[in-house]
DRENDREN-593736 format. One record per residue (C-alpha): x, y, z; residue number from 1. Coordinates in steps of 0.001 Angstrom, whole numbers, plus 500000, padded with zeros to 6 digits. Each point is the difference from the previous one (the first is absolute). Layout:
X | Y | Z | NUM
...
% end
This chain:
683810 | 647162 | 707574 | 1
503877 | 500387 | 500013 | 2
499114 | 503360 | 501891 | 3
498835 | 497618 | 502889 | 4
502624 | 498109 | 500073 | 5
502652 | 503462 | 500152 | 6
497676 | 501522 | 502467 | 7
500751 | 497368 | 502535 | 8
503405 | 499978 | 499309 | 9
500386 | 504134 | 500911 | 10
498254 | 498940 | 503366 | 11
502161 | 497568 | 500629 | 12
503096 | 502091 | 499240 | 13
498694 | 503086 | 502028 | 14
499050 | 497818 | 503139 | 15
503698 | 498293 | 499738 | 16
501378 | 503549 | 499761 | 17
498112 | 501068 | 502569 | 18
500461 | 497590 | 502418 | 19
504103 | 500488 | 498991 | 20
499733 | 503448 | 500608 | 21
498067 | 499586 | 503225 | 22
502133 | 497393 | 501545 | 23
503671 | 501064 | 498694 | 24
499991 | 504052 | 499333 | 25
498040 | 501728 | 502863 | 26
502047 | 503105 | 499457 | 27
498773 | 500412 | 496718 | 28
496878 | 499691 | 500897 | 29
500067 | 501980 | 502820 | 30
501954 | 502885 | 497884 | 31
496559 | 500027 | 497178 | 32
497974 | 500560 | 502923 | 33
501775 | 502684 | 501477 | 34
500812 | 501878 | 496836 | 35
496300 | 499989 | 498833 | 36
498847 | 500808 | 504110 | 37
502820 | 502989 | 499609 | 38
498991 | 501016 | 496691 | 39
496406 | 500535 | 500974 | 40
501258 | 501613 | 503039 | 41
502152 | 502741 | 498716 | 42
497694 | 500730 | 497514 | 43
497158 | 500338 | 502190 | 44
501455 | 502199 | 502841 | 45
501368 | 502140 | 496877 | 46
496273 | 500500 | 498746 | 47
498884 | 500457 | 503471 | 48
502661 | 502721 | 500874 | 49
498890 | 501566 | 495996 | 50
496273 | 500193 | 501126 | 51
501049 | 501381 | 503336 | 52
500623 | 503427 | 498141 | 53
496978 | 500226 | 498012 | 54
496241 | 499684 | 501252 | 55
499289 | 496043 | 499471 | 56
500902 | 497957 | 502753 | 57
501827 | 496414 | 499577 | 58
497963 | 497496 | 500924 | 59
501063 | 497511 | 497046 | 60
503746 | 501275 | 500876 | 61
499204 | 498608 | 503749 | 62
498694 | 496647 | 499287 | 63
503044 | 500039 | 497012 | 64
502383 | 499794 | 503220 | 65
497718 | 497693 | 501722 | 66
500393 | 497434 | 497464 | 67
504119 | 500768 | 499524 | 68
500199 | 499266 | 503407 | 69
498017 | 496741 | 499717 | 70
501824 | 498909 | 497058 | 71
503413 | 500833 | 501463 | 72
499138 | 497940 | 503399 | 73
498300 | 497047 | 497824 | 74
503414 | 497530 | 499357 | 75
500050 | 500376 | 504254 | 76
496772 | 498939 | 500405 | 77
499786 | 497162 | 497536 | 78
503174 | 498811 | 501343 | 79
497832 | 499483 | 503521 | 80
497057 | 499549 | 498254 | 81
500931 | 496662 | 498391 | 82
501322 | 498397 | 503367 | 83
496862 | 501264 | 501809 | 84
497072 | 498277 | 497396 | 85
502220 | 496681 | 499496 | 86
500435 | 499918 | 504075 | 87
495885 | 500732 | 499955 | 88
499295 | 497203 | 497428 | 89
502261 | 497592 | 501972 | 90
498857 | 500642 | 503082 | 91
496045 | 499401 | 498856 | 92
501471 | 496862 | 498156 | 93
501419 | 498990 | 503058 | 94
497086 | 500531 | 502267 | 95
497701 | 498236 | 497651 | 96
502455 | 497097 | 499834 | 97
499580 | 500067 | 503981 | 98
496320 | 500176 | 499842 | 99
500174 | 496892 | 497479 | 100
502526 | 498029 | 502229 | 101
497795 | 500209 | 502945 | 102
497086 | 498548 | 498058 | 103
502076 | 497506 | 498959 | 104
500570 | 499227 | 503553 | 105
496733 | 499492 | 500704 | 106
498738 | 497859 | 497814 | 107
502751 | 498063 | 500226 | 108
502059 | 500156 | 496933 | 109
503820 | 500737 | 499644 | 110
500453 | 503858 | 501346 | 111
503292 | 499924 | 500490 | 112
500957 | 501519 | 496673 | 113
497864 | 502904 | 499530 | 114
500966 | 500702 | 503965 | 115
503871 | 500411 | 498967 | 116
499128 | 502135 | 496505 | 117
497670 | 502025 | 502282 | 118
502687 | 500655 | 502598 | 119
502697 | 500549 | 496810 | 120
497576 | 502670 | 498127 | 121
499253 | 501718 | 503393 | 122
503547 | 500536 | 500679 | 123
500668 | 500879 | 496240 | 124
497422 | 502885 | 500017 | 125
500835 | 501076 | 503687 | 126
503808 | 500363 | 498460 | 127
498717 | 501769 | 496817 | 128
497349 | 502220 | 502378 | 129
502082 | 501186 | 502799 | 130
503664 | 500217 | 498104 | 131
498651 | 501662 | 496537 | 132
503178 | 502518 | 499637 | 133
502604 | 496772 | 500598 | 134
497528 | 497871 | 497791 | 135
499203 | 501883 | 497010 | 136
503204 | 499423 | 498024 | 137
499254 | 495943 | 500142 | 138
496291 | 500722 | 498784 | 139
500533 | 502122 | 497665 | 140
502774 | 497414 | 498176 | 141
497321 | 497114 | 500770 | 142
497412 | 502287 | 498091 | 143
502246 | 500760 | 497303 | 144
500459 | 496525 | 499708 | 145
496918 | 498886 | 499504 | 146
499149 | 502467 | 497617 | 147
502672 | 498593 | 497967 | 148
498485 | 496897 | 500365 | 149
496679 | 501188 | 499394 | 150
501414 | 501166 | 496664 | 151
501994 | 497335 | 498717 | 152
496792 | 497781 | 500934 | 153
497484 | 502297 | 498218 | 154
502579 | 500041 | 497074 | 155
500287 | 496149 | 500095 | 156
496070 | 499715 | 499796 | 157
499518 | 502428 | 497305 | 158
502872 | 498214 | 498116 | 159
498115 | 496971 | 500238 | 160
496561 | 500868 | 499838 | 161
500451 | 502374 | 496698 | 162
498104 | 499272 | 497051 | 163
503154 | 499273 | 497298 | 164
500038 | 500997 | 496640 | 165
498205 | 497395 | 498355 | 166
496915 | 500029 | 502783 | 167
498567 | 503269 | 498620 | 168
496947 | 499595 | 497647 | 169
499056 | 502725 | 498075 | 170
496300 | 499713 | 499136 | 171
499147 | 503460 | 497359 | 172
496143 | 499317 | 499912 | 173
497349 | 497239 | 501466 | 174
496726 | 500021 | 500263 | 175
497701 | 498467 | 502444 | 176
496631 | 498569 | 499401 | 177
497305 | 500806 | 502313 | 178
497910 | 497323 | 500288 | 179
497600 | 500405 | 503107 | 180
497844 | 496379 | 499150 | 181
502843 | 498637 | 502417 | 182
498670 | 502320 | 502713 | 183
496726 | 498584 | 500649 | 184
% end
């Protein structure tokens, strides 16, 4: 049971270390990405140019620089992917907020509200949407940040919810009786 209560813990260590590295060391990042992308890309335009000389042709050394490439470009495209599907979520959030406030309207109850988060979350996501490139620092610190939270929240939990030493029962045989006259 203790392993339970450890297991949580790691998660809640690696999402807070995540979320630090994510929101605070880009570069780093970044630099993993492009050393692994490089790695695979060297070594698969050396393979390629070794099978050029004999009779089998390179197709794993092609899709080898294929996926260098990719993993080279990926830190660039998460850093505008991550504006671009926040701005997407806050924009639905805000249109749905702008269906609700219209409802509201019309039946009469206090709109009002929902009409100025609408209008808020529209212009959020239109910011996070049409500026990615000038965005995607400040998103990727706010998702850092909440994975730290996430973590330190998970770790709370666990911390609370763990079984402690003395809740463990350790039961080395029992037998059950199978009494089917209860059945009928």
């Amino acid at each position: 049971m203790t392993n339970m209560r450890y297991n949580g813990y790691t998660k809640g260590v690696l999402l807070i270390v995540a979320g630090l590295m994510i929101a605070f060391f880009p570069g780093l990042i970044s630099g993993i990405f492009y050393t692994i992308g490089g790695i695979i890309l060297a070594f698969s335009i050396v393979s390629l140019f070794a099978s050029l000389g004999g009779r089998a042709f390179g197709g794993g050394s092609i899709v080898g620089i294929v996926i260098g490439i990719v993993i080279i470009s990926l830190p660039s495209l998460v850093h505008i992917g991550i504006p671009l599907i926040a701005g997407a979520v806050f924009a639905s959030s805000g249109l749905e907020r702008l269906f609700a406030a219209n409802q509201a309207r019309k039946i009469g109850k206090n709109w009002i509200v929902s009409l100025i988060a609408a209008i808020v979350l529209l212009l959020v996501g239109g910011v996070l949407i049409f500026h990615p490139v000038k965005t995607g620092t400040a998103a990727r610190i706010l998702l850092g940040a909440a994975l730290v939270g996430v973590g330190v929240f998970n770790s709370f939990v666990d911390s609370k919810n763990a079984p402690g030493p003395g809740d463990i029962i350790d039961v080395d045989s029992y037998t059950v009786r199978d009494d089917t006259k209860y059945l009928k």
